[in-house]
C-alpha positions in Angstrom: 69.9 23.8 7.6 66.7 24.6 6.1 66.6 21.6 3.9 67.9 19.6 7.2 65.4 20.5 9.3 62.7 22.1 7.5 60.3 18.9 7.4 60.6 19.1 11.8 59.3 22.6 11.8 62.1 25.0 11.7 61.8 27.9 9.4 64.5 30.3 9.2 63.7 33.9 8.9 66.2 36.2 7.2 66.3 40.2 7.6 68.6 42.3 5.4 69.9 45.4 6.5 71.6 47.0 3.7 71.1 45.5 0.9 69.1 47.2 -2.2 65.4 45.5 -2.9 66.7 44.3 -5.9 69.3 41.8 -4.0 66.9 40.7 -1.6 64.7 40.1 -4.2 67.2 37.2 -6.2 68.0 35.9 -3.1 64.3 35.5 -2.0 63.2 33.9 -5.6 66.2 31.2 -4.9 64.5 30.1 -1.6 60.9 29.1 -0.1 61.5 31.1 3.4 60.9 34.2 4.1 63.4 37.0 3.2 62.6 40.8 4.9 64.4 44.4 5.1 64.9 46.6 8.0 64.7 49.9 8.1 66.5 50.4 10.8 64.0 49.5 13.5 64.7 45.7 13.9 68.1 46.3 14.1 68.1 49.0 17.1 66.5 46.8 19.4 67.8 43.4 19.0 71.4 44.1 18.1 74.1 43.3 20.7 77.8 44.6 19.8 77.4 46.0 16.4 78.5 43.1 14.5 76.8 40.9 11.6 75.7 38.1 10.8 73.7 38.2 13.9 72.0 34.9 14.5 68.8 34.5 17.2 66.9 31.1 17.8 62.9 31.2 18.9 61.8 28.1 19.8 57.6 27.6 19.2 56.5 29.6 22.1 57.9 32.4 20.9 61.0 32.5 23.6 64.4 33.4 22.2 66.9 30.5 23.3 69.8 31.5 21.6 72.0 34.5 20.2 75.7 34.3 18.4 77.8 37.4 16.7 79.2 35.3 13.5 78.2 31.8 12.5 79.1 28.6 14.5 77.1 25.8 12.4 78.4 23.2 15.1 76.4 25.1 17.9 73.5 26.5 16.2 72.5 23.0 14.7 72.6 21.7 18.2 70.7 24.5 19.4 68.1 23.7 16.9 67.6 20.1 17.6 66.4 20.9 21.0 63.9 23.2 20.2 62.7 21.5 17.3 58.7 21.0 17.5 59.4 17.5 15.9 61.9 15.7 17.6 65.2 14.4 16.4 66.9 11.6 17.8 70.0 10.6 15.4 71.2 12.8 12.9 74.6 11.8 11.6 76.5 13.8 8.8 79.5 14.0 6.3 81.4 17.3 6.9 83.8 17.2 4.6 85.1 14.8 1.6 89.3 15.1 2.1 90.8 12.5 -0.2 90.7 12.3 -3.0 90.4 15.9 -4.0 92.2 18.0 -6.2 94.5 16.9 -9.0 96.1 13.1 -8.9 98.6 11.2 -11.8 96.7 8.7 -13.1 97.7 5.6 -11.4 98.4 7.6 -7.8 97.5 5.4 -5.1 95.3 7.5 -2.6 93.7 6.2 0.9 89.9 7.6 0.6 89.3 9.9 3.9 86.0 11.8 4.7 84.9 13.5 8.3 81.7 12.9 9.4 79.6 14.5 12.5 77.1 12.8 15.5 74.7 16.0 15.9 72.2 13.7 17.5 71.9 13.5 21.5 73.7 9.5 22.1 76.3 7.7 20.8 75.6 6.0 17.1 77.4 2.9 15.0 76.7 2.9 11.6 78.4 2.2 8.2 79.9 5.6 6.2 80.2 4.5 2.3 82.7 6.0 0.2 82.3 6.3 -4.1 85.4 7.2 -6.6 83.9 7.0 -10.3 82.5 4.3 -11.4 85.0 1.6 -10.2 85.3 2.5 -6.9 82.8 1.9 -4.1 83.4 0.6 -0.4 82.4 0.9 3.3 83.9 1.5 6.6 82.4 1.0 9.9 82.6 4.1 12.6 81.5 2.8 16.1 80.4 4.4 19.1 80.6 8.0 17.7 80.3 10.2 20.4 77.2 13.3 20.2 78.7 16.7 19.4 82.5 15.3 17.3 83.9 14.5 14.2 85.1 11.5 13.3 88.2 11.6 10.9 87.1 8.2 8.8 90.0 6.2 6.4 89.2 4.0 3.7 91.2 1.0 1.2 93.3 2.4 -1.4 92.1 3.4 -4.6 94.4 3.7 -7.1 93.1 6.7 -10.2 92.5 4.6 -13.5 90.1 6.7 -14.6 90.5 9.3 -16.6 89.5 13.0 -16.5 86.8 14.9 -13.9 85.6 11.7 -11.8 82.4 12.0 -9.1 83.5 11.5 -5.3 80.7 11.3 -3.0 80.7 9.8 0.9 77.4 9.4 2.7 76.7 8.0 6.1 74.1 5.1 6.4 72.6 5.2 9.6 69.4 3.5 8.9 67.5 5.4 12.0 68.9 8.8 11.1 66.1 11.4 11.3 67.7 14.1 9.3 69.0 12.1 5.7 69.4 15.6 4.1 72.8 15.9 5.3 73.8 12.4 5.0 76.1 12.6 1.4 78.4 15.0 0.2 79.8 15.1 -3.0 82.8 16.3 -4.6 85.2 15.3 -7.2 89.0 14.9 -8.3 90.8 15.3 -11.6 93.2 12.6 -12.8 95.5 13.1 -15.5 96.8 11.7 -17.8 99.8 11.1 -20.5 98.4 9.3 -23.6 100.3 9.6 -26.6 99.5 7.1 -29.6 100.3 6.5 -32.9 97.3 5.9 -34.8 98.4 4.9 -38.5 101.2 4.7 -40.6 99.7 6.7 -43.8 103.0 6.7 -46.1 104.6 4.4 -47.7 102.6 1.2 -47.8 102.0 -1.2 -49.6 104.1 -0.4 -52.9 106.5 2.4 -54.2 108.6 3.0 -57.4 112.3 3.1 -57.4 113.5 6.5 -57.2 109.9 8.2 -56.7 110.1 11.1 -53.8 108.2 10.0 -50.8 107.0 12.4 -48.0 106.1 10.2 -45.1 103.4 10.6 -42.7 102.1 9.1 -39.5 98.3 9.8 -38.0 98.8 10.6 -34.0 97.0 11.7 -31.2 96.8 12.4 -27.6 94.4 10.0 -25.6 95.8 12.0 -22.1 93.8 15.3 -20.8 97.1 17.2 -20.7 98.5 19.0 -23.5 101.8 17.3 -24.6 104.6 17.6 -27.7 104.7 14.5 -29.3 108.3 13.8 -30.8 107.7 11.0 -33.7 110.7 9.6 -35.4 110.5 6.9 -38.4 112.7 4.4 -39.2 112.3 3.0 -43.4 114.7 -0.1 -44.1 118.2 0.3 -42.7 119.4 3.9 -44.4 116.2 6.5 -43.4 115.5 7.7 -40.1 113.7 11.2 -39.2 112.1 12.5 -36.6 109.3 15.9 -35.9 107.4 17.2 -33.0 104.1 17.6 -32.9 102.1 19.8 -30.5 98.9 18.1 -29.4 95.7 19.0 -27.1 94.3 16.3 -25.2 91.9 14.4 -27.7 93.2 15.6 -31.0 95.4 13.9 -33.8 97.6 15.4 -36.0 99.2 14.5 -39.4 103.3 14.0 -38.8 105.1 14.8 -42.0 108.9 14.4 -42.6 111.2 14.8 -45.0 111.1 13.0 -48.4 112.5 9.9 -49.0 113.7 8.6 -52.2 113.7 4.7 -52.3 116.7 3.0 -54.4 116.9 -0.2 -53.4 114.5 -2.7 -54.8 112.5 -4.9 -52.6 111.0 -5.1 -48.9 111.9 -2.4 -46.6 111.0 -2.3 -42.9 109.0 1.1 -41.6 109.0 1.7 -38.0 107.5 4.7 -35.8 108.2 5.6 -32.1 106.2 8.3 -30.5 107.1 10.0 -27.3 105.9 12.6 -24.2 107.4 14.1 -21.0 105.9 11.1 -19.7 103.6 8.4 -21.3 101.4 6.3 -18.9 100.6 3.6 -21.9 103.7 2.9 -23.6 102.0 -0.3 -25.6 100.7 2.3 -28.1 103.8 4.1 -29.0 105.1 2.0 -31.8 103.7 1.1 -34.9 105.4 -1.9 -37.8 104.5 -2.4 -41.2 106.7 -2.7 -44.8 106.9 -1.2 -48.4 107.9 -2.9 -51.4 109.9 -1.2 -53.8 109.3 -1.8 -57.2 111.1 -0.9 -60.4 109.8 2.1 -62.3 108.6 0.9 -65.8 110.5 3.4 -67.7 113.8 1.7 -67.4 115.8 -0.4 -65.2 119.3 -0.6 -64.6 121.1 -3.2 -66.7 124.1 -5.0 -65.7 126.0 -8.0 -67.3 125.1 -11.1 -66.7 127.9 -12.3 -64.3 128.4 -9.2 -63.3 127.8 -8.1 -59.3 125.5 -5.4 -58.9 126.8 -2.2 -57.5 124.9 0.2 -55.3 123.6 3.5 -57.5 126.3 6.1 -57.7 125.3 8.9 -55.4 126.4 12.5 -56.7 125.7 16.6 -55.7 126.0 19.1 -58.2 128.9 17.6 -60.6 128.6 13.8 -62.6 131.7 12.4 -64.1 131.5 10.7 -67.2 134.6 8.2 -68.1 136.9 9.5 -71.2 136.2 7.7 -74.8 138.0 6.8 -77.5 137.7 8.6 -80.9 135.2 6.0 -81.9 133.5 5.7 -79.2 130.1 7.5 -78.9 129.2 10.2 -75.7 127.0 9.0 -72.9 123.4 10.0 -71.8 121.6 10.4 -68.6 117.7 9.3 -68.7 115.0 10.3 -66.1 113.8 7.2 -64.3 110.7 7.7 -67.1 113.5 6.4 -69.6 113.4 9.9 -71.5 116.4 11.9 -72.3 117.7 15.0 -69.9 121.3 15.9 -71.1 123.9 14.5 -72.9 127.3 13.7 -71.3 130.5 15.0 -72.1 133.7 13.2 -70.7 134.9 14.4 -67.2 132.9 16.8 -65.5 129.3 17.3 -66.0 127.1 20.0 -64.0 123.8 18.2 -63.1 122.8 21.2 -60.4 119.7 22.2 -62.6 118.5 18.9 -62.6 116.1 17.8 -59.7 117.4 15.3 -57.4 115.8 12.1 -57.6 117.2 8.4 -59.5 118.7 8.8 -63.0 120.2 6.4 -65.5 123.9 7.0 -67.2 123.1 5.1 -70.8 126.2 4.0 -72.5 125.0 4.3 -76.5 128.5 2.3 -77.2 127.1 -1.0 -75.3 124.0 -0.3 -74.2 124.4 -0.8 -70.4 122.9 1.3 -68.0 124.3 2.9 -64.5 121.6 3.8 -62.1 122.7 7.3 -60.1 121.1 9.2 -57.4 121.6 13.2 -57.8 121.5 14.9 -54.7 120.9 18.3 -53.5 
């Protein structure tokens, strides 16, 4: 009230009665009026039932017009005003900011409301002007407020786009108004968010070799303000598919990793990532495209007859079987996908379980063909 009313003359006077120096003292440094203690003395004469605060108004000639047990701003600003040595004719204020407030979903729909309060002596019309961030900014007209109420005062909708702690403030804008101290409050409301987004598609691009272990990975983030898991899953050509979660704070990225993938078919293959959230406000960031091209290694490549159909790579865990041979025929070998020599191959059964898994290459010695084979864990 101070800052209301101080340029009219009214200087409030405060007395503490129990408070150490000390307190008084920060309280007094904060402020320009004057801040006492009482002994005692003050208090025994003008207290009235025992109670605190106790509040007295003294108009200029020294007369006290008004006492009050507690604190009824309503009454004692009115009180004020008709005391004041500089007189105040209109004096219209915001009370209280009620929507929005709080926490709202980003793209909530919310109908702007403030209260506002005629302390001046007539009836005033005058425009109240509400602000939501810096997209939002409109004005409602409140006619014929009556002196002493509040005035409950609706706005358009305003639907939360942006993002994070946004500024609400409501003023009045009565252009006579005598007292523009109390004219704007300000407040604010929180809108969340669910952003998750794939950022980049690190591995595989561009070009990989034929049987060469692959750990993908995929750049994400969270663009929300609420702390989400992200669950990624990637899709390479038509036989890989893996998915991980990923817990991220609002504005970080993270590096997804999954599980190695061993490329055996020559050619283009499709890569495809999906990213997910309890609930994701922008879904045109969740998916990512793109391609890698598998290339023969240059150690060897698998060779098969001319006119003869190519046959997908035998797959095989822990045992390879190698055909029978005549007594002039000559034993197999397996080759590395570098073309150099790991084992030799008996007929039938062949334990390959100390091998790593990966692409290998069953060479024939008799006719010089080559069978490509994938060992698997």
């Amino acid at each position: 009230m101070y800052d209301d009313y101080g340029e009219n003359g009214f200087v409030p006077v405060t007395i503490n009665l129990w408070e150490s120096v000390d307190i008084v003292k920060a309280y007094a440094r904060q402020y320009d009026n004057p801040y006492l203690i009482d002994n005692g003395s003050v208090w025994g004469t003008y207290q009235q039932t025992g109670r605190i605060p106790l509040n007295y108004i003294i108009s200029p000639d020294g007369v006290i017009r008004y006492i009050e047990e507690g604190f009824s701003e309503t009454t004692i600003r009115q009180v004020i005003m008709q005391w004041l040595p500089g007189p105040i004719e209109h004096d219209v204020s915001v009370r209280a900011i009620l929507a929005p407030s709080g926490t709202v979903d980003s793209g909530t729909v919310v109908v702007p409301a403030c209260s506002v309060f005629n302390y001046g002596p007539d009836p005033e019309t005058y425009p109240v002007r509400v602000r939501v961030g810096t997209m939002f900014d409109t004005v409602a007209t409140v006619s014929g407020h009556q002196p002493g109420q509040s005035v409950y005062v609706e706005f358009p909708e305003w639907i939360a786009s942006e993002r994070g702690q946004i500024a609400v403030t409501c003023s009045t804008e009565l252009a006579t108004d005598d007292v523009p101290n109390n004219d704007k409050m300000t407040g604010s409301v929180r809108v969340h968010s669910y952003d998750l987004a794939l950022i980049a598609i690190l591995v595989p691009v561009d070009t990989v070799d034929s049987g060469a272990a692959v750990v993908p990975m995929v750049e994400v983030g969270n663009y929300g303000t609420v702390a989400d898991m992200a669950r990624v899953k990637l899709f390479i050509g038509g036989s890989y598919i893996d998915s991980v979660n990923v817990p991220l704070q609002p504005g970080r990225t993270d590096t997804a990793a999954f599980d190695a993938w061993i490329p055996m078919e020559l050619g283009e293959h499709a890569v495809r990532c999906t990213v997910s959230g309890r609930w994701d406000m922008f879904p045109e960031n969740n998916l990512l495209t793109g391609s890698v091209w598998v290339r023969s290694s240059t150690g060897i490549e698998e060779d098969v007859r001319v006119g003869a159909a190519r046959r997908p790579p035998t797959m095989v865990s822990g045992v390879l079987h190698a055909p029978e041979m005549t007594g002039t025929e000559r034993p197999a070998v397996l080759l590395d996908i570098s073309g150099r020599q790991v084992m030799d191959l008996v007929p039938g059964a062949n334990d390959v379980r100390h091998l790593s898994p990966g692409v290998y290459y069953v060479r024939d010695k008799n006719t010089g063909a080559s069978l490509k084979v994938v060992l698997q864990q």
